[in-house]
N, C-alpha and C positions, 0 to 999 in steps of 0.2 A: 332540539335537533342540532346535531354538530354542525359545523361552518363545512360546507364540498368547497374543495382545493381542486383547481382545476390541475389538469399536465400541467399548464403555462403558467401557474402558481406556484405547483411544485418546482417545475424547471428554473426558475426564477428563484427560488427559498436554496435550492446548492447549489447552482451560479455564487449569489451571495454569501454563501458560508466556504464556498470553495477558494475563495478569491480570486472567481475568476470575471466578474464583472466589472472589475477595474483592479491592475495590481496595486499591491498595499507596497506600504513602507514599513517595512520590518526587518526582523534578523531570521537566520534560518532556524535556530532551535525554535522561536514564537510561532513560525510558521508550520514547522513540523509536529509542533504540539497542538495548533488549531486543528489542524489536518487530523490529528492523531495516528501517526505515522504514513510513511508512503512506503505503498507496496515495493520492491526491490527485488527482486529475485536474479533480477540482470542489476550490473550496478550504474549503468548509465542514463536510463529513463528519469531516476527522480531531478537530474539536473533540469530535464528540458520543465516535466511539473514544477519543480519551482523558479523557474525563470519564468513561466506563463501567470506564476502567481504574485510573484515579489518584484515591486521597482526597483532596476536599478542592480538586480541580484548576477554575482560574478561565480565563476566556477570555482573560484578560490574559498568566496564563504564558504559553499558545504565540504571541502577539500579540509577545511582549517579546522572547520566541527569536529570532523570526524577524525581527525588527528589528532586532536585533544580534548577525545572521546564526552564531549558536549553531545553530539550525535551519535548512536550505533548500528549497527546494522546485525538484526537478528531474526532469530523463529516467531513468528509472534502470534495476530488475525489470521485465520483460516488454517493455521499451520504451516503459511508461507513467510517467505523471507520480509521484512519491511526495516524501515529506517523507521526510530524511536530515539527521541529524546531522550538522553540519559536519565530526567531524574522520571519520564514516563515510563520507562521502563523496568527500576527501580518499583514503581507506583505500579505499574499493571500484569507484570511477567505471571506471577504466580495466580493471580485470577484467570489467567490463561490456560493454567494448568488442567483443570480437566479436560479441554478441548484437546489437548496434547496429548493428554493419557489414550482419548481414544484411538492413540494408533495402536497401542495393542490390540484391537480387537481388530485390526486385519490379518488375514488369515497366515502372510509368511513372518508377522508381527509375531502374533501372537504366540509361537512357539518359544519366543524367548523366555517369558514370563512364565509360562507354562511347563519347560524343562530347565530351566537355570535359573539361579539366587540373582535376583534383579537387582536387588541391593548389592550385590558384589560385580554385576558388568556397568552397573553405573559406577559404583565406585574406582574401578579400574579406568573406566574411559576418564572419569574427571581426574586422575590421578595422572594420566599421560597426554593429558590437554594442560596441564598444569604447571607438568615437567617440560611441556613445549609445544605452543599453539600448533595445530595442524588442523590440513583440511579433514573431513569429515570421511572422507574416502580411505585416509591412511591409517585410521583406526579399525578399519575393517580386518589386516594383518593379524595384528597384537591381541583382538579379541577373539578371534577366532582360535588362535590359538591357545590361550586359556580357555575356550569352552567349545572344544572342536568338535563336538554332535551337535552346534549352532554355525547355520552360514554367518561370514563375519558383516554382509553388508547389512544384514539384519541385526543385527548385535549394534552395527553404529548407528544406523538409522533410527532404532529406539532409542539411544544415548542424546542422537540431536534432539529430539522431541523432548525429551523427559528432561533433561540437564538443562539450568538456568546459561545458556551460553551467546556469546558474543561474535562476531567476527572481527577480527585483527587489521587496520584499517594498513596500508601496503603505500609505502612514504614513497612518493613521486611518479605510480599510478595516475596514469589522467582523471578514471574515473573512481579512485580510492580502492578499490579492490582486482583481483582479478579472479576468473574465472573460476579457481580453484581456490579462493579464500580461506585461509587459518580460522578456525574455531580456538576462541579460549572462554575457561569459567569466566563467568560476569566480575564476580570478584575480585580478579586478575586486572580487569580494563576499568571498571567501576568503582573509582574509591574515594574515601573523603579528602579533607584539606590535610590532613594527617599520613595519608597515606596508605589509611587503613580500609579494607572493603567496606563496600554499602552494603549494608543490610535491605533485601528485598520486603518490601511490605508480604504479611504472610499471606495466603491461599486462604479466598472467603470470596461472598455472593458480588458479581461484577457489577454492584448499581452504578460505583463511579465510573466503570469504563464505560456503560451503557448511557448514562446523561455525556458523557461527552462524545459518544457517536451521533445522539439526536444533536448535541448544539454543531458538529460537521455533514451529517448530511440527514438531519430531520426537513420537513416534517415525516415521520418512518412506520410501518407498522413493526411486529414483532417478528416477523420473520424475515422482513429485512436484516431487520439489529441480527438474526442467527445469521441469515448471508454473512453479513459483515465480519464477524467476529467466529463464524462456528462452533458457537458456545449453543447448546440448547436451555430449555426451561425459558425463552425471555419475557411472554407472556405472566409467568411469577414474579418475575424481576421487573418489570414496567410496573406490575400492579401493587409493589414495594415505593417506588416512586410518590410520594405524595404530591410535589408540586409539578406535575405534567397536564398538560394540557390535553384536547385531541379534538381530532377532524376529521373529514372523512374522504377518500379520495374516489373521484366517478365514476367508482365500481364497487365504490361501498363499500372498500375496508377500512377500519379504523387505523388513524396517524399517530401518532402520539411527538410530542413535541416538548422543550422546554419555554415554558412562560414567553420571556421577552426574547428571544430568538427573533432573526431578521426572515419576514415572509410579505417580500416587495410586491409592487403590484405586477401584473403578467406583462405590462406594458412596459416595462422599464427596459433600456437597452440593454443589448448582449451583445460585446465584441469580437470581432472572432478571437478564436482562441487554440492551440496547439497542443492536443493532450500527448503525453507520452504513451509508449508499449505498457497496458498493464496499469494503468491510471485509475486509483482507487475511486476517482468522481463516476466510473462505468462499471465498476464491480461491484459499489457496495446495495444494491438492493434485490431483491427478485424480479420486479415488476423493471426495466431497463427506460422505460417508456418516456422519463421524465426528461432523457436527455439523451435518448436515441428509440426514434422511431423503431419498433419490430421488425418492420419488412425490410431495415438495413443491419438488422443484428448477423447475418451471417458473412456481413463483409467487413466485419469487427473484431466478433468472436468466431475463431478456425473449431475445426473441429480435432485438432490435438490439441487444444487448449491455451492457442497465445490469443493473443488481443492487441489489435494493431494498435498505432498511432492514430489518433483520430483529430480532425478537423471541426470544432464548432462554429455555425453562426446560426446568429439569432437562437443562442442556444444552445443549439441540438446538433449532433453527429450530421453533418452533410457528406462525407469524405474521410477516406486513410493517407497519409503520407508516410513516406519511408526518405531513406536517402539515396539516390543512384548512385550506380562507381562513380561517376564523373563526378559527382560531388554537388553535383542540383537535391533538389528536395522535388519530389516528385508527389502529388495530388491527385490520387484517384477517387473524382466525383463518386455517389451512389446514381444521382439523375443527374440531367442536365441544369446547370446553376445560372444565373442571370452574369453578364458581362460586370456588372459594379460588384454582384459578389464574387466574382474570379477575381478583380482588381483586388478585393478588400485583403481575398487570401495571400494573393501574391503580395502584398504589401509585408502584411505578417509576415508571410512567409520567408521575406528577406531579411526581415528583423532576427528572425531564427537561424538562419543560417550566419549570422556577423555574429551570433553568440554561439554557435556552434565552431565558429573557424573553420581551420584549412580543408585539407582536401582539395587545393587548388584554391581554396581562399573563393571559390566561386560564388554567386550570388543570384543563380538562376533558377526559378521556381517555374515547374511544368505541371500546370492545371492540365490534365489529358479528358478526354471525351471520354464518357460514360461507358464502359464496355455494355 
């Protein structure tokens, strides 16, 4: 019979592999490649995830990455935006690729492929991303107009999916990009010591992207690993795996895990800790449970689809914060919290706002009562 993994087992096994049970000393691309990328779709959430991860970590590291494209920021897990290590990127892009592809099969997608030569609006879009980084929005124009029985925001929006592309990191940006971020080919931002493009490892079955979801947030079943990545078939791909392990969690589905993976006792401490907007440690599984109770899932996840900031202790999601105008950090309980733990957050809390800076430079954290 396999080993039952309690919640408090699992909650504990990606605490550890998150790093968030005590920050590590490292660099950002080591961390961004543990993590295997961080969600992004706003560009200022991964600073606070990796400053809750890495000792010591300056807003300058990931500013310097990403300027001299060590780090990127791209299409990538789910079809959304994340930060990837260049050379994981390089390693993982094109196994992503069928996940990508199925945005043709939505229904204002799918017209493209279905009335125009695909291979000629890709090749046009990579040909005017090439001639000149731009956001994703301004190719809507130019292709519309070469295939005007196609809407043009459809015509780009296949382009971002389908094309190996990068975003163009925006020199003295606080937070390295802005809102309307430059798209260029990968190859353009991606090159060797020569100068010459990387070459993308080609399009083939995801077993190495899938052993390095389980060593970031195993122990996992198989449809977690499709949350994570929205790739389907993972169940084929685990059972590809020879050296995994598995468990079962107390409701009886099977784990799967790599070997020597860290899976701490339930006892071991959890500090609190500062997730950002959008914080892949809360997105990557089905079951949520491991590190936020259910009956607080709807004050995390909105229903147009952001994902606050959230507050751990001892773990698990107690609270969202955000920032006030005035430039406090603001702490909205789920229940009522004990005085040492209001203390413990407000402590953090101040810690976060001296590496967040001004805004008045202030340093006032507002635990508020429970609505």
């Amino acid at each position: 019979m396999p080993e039952v993994l309690s919640r408090r087992r699992l909650n504990r096994a990606l605490l550890a592999r998150q790093a968030l049970l005590a920050r590590e000393r490292t660099d950002v691309v080591a961390m961004t490649e543990r993590l295997v990328g961080l969600q992004a779709q706003e560009p200022a959430p991964p600073f606070v995830g990796l400053w809750s991860r890495i000792d010591g970590f300056r807003r300058e590291d990931l500013l310097d990455a990403l300027s001299d494209g060590r780090v990127v920021r791209a299409t990538a897990m789910r079809g959304t935006i994340h930060l990837l290590s260049a050379d994981d990127y390089v390693a993982e892009r094109m196994a992503l690729q069928p996940l990508l592809r199925t945005a043709l099969r939505l229904p204002h997608l799918r017209v493209v492929a279905e009335e125009a030569d695909l291979d000629a609006v890709l090749a046009l879009a990579f040909r005017l991303l090439d001639e000149e980084p731009r956001p994703i929005a301004a190719l809507r124009a130019p292709l519309h107009d070469a295939f005007p029985q196609l809407d043009g925001e459809a015509l780009a929006h296949v382009a971002r999916m389908l094309l190996p592309l990068v975003q163009v990191a925006q020199p003295g940006h606080p937070d390295g990009f802005p809102g309307n971020a430059a798209f260029a080919p990968a190859g353009r931002v991606l090159t060797d010591e020569d100068g010459a493009p990387r070459r993308l490892a080609p399009e083939g079955p995801p077993t190495a992207l899938v052993r390095r979801y389980l060593g970031a947030f195993g122990p996992a079943t198989a449809a977690d690993a499709t949350k994570w990545s929205g790739l389907p078939g993972m169940r084929e791909v685990l059972a590809a795996i020879p050296d995994l392990v598995t468990f079962e969690d107390e409701q009886g589905r099977t784990l799967f895990d790599l070997p020597n993976a860290p899976r701490p006792p339930e006892d071991v401490p959890a500090p609190v800790r500062f997730l950002p907007r959008f914080d892949n440690a809360l997105l990557s599984h089905v079951d949520h449970s491991r590190i936020l109770d259910p009956v607080h899932r709807e004050h995390v996840f909105t229903v147009n689809g952001q994902i606050h900031g959230t507050v751990l202790h001892d773990g698990f999601g107690v609270a969202t914060w955000d920032r006030g105008k005035d430039g406090a950090l603001v702490v909205r309980p789920f229940a009522r919290v004990a005085q040492r733990t209001a203390a413990s957050i407000r402590a953090e809390g101040r810690r976060l706002l001296g590496f967040l800076g001004p805004k008045g430079a202030t340093r006032v954290v507002e635990v508020l009562a429970p609505s």
